[in-house]
Backbone as JSON Lines, residues from 0, in Angstrom:
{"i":0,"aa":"X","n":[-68.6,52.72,-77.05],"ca":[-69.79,52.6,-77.87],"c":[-69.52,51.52,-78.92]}
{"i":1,"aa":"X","n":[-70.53,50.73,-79.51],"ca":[-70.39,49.42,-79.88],"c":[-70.88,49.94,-81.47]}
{"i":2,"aa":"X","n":[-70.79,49.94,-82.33],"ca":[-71.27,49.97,-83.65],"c":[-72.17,49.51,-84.21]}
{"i":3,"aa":"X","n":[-73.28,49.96,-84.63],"ca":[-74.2,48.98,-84.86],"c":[-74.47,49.08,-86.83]}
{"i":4,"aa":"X","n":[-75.01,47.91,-86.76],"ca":[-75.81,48.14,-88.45],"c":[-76.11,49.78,-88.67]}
{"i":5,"aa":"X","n":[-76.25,49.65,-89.95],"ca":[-76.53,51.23,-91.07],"c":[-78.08,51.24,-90.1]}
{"i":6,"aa":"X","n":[-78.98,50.53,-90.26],"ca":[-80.19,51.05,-89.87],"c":[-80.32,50.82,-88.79]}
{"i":7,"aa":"X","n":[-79.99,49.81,-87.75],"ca":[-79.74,50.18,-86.23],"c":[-80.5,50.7,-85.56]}
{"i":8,"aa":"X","n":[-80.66,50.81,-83.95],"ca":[-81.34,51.89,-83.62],"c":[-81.25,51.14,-82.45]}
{"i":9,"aa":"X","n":[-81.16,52.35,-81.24],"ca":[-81.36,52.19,-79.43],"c":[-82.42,52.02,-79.13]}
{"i":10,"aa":"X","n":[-82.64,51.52,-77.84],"ca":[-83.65,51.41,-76.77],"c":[-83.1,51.98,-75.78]}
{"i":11,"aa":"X","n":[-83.51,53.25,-75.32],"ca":[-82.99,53.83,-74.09],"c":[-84.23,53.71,-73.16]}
{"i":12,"aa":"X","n":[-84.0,53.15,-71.77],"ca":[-85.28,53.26,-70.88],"c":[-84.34,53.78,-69.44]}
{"i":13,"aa":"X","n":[-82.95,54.23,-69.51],"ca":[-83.09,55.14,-68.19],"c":[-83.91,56.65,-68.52]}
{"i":14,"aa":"X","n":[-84.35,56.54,-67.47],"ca":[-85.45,57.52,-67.26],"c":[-85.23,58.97,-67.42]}
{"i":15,"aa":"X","n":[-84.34,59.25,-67.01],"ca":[-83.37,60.73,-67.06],"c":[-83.02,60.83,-68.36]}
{"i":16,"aa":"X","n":[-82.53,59.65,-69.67],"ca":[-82.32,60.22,-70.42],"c":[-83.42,60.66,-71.56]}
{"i":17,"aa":"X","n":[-84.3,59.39,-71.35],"ca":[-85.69,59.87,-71.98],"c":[-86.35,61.2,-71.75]}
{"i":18,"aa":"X","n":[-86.23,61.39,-70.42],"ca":[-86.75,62.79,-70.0],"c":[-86.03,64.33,-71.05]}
{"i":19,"aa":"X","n":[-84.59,64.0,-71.22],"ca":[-83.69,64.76,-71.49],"c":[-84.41,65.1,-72.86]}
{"i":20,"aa":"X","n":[-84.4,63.57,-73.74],"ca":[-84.33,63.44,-75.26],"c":[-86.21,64.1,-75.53]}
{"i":21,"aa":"X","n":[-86.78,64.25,-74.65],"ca":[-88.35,64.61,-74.87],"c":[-88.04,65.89,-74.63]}
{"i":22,"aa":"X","n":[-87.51,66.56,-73.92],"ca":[-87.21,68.07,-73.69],"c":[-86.59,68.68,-74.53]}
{"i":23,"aa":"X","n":[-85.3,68.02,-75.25],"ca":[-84.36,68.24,-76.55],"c":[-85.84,68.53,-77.51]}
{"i":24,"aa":"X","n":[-86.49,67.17,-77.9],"ca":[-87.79,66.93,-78.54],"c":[-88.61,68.28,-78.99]}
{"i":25,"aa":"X","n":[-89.18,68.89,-77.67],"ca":[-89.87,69.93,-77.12],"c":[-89.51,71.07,-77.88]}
{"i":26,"aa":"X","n":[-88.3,71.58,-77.38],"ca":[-87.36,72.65,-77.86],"c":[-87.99,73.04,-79.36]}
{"i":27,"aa":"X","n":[-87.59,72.23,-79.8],"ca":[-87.49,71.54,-81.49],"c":[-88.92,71.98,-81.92]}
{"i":28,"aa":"X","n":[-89.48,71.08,-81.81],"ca":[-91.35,70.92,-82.14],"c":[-92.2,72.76,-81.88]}
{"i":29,"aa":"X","n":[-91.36,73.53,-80.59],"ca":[-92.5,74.53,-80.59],"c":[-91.55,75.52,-80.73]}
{"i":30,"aa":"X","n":[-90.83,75.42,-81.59],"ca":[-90.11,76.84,-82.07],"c":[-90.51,76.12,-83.63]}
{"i":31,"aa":"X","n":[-90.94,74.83,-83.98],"ca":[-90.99,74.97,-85.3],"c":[-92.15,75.8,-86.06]}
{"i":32,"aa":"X","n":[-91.92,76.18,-87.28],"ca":[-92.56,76.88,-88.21],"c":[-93.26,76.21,-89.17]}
{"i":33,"aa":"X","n":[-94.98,76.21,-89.14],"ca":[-95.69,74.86,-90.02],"c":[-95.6,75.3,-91.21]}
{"i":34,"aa":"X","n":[-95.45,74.37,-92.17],"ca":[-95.3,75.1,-93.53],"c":[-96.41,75.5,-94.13]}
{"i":35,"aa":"X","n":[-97.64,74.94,-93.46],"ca":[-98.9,76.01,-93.79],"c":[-99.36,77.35,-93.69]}
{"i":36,"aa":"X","n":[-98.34,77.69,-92.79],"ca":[-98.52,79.02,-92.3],"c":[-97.39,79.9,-92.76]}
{"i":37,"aa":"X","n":[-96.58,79.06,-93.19],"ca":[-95.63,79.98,-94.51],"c":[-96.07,80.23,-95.68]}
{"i":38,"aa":"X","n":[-96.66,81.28,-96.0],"ca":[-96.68,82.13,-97.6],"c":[-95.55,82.22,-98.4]}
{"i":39,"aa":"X","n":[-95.46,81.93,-99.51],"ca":[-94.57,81.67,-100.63],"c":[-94.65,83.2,-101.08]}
{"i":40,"aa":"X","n":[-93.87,83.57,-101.84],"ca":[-94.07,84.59,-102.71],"c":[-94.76,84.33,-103.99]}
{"i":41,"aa":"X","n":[-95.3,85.12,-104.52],"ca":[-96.05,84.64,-105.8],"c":[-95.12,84.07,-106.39]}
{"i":42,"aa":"X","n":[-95.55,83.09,-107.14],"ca":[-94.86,82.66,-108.32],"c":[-94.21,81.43,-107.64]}
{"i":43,"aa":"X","n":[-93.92,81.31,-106.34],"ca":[-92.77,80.25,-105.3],"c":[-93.47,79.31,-104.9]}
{"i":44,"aa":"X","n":[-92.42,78.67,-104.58],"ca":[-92.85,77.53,-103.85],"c":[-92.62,77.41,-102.24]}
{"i":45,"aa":"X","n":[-93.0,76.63,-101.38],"ca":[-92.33,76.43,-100.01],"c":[-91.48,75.97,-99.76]}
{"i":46,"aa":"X","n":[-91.25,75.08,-100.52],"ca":[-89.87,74.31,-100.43],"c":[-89.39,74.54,-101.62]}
{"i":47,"aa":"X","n":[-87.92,74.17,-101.22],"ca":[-86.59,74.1,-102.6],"c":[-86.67,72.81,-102.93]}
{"i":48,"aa":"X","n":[-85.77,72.64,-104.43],"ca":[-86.25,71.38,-104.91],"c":[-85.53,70.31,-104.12]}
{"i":49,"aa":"X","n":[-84.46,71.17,-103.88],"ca":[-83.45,69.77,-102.43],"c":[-84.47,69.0,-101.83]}
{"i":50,"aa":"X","n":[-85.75,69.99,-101.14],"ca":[-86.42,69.8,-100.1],"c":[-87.43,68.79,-100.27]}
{"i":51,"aa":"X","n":[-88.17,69.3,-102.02],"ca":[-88.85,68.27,-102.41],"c":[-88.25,66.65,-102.46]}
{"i":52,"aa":"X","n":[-87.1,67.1,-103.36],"ca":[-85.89,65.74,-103.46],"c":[-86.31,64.7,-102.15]}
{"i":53,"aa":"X","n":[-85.8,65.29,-101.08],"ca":[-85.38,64.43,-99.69],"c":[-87.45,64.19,-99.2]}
{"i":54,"aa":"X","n":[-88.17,64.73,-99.51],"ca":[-89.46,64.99,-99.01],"c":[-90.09,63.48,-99.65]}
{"i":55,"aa":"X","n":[-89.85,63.6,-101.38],"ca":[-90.21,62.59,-102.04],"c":[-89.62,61.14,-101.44]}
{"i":56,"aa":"X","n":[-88.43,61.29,-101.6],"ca":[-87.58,60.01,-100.85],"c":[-88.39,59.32,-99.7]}
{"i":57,"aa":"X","n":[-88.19,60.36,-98.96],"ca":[-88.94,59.97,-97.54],"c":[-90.31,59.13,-97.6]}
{"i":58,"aa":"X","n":[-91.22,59.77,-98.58],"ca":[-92.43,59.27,-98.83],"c":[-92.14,58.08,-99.72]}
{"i":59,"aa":"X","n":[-91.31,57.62,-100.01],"ca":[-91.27,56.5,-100.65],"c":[-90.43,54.92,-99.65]}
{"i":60,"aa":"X","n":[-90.1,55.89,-98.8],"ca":[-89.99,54.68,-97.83],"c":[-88.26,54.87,-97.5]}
{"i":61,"aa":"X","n":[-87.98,55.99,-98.12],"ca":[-86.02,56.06,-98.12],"c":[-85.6,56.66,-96.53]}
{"i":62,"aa":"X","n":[-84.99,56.47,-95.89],"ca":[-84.69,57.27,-94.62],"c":[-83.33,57.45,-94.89]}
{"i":63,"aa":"X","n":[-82.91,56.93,-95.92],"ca":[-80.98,57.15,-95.42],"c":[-80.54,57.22,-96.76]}
């Protein structure tokens, strides 16, 4: 395996592994839990502030 730059990123087009990485994908996506449909406890929030932390980031354009 060859090292690439911090932000980097593959192009995979054998077919088998795409298939694999959409099924991995799958797994993921319909066991997840929407956070709309999570109730807080009074007084709470849905997320922790970690969560906000990394949430905000994200929305500001940070991935790493």
């Amino acid at each position: 395996m060859v090292e690439g730059e911090a932000d980097s990123g593959w192009h995979v087009f054998n077919r088998s592994v795409v298939a694999w990485a959409l099924a991995v994908f799958h797994l993921f996506w319909w066991q997840a839990e929407r956070w709309q449909d999570v109730g807080p406890e009074e007084g709470q929030s849905v997320t922790t502030q970690r969560q906000r932390r990394i949430l905000r980031e994200l929305d500001a354009g940070h991935s790493h």
